[in-house]
C-alpha positions as CSV (number, residue, x, y, z in Angstrom):
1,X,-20.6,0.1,-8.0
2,X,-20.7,2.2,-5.0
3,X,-18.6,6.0,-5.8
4,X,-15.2,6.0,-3.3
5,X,-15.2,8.3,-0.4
6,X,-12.4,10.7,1.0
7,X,-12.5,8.3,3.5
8,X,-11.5,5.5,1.7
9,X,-8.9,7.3,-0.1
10,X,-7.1,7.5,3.4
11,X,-7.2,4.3,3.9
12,X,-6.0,3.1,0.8
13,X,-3.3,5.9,1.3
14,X,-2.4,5.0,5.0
15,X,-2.5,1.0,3.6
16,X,0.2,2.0,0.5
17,X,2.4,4.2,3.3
18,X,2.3,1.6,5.3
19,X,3.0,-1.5,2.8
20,X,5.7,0.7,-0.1
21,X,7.0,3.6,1.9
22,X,7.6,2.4,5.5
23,X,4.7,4.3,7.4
24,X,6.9,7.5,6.1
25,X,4.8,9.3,4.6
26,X,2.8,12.0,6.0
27,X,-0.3,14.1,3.8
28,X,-2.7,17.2,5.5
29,X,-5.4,16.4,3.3
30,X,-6.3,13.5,0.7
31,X,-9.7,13.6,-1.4
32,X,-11.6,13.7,-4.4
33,X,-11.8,16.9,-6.1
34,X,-12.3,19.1,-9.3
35,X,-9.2,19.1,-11.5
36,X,-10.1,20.0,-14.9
37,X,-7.1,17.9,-17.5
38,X,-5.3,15.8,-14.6
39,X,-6.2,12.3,-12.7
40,X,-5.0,13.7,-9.8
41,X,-2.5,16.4,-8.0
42,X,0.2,16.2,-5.6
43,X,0.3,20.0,-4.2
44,X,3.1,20.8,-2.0
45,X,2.4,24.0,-0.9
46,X,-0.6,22.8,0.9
47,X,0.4,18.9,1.3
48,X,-2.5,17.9,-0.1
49,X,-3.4,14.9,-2.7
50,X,-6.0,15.4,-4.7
51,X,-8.2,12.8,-6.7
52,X,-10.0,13.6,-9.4
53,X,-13.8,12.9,-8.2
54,X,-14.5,11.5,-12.1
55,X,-12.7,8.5,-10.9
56,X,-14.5,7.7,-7.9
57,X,-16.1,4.6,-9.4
58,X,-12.9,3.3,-10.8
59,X,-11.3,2.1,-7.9
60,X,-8.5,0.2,-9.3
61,X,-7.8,3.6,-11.6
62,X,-8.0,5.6,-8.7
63,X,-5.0,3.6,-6.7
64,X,-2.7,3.4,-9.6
65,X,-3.3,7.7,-9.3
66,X,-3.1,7.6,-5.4
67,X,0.6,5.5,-5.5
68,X,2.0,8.1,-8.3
69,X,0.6,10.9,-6.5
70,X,2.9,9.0,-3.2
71,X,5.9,9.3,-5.1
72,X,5.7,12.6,-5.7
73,X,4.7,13.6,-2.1
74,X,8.0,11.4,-0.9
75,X,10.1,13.3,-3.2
76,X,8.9,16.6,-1.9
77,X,9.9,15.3,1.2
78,X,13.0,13.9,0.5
79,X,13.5,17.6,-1.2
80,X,14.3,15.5,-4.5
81,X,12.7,18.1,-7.4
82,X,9.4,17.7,-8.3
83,X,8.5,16.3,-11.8
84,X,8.4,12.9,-13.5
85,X,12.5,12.2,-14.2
86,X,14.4,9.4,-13.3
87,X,14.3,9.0,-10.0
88,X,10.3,9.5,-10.3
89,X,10.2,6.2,-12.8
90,X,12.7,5.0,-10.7
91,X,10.0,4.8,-8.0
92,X,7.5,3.5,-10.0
93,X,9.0,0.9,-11.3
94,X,10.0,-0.4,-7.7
95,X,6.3,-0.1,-6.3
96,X,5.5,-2.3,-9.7
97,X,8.8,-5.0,-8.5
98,X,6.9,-4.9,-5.1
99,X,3.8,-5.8,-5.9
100,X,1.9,-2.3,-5.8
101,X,0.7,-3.2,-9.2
102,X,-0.7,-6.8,-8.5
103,X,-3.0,-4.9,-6.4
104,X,-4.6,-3.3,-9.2
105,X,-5.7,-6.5,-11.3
């Protein structure tokens, strides 16, 4: 299998903005990185997600990272707090209701 690309990752991102969060979303910077202990990062103070680039052959992994890394960048938007409480599984569970999860089998 052929490793993702940054590129890619956009596209999958502009694809899950456009299909779960009604084009809202906005992100600076999206790509595969170095994150020692985490799948992936949401980092508000540069509004930036990052991937981590031990996952770029596990495409379907890498999505399920990429739409929970969403949520938490809509949050920050929204200015609801940052962190995985109810409102964060409340998310999650509707992107799995709508079909975000189909996507990944």
């Amino acid at each position: 299998m052929r490793p993702q690309t940054n590129l890619g990752l956009r596209r999958s991102f502009n694809q899950f903005n456009r299909d779960f969060f009604g084009g809202k979303l906005t992100i600076k910077t999206i790509r595969f990185g170095n994150i020692p202990d985490a799948a992936g990062l949401y980092d508000p103070n540069t509004e930036e997600i990052v991937i981590n680039r031990c996952l770029k052959t596990w495409p379907r992994f890498t999505s399920m990272v990429l739409l929970h890394e969403m949520v938490h960048r809509k949050h920050h938007m929204s200015r609801v707090p940052m962190g995985h409480g109810k409102r964060f599984l409340k998310d999650m569970k509707w992107l799995v209701a709508h079909g975000a999860a189909d996507r990944l089998l």
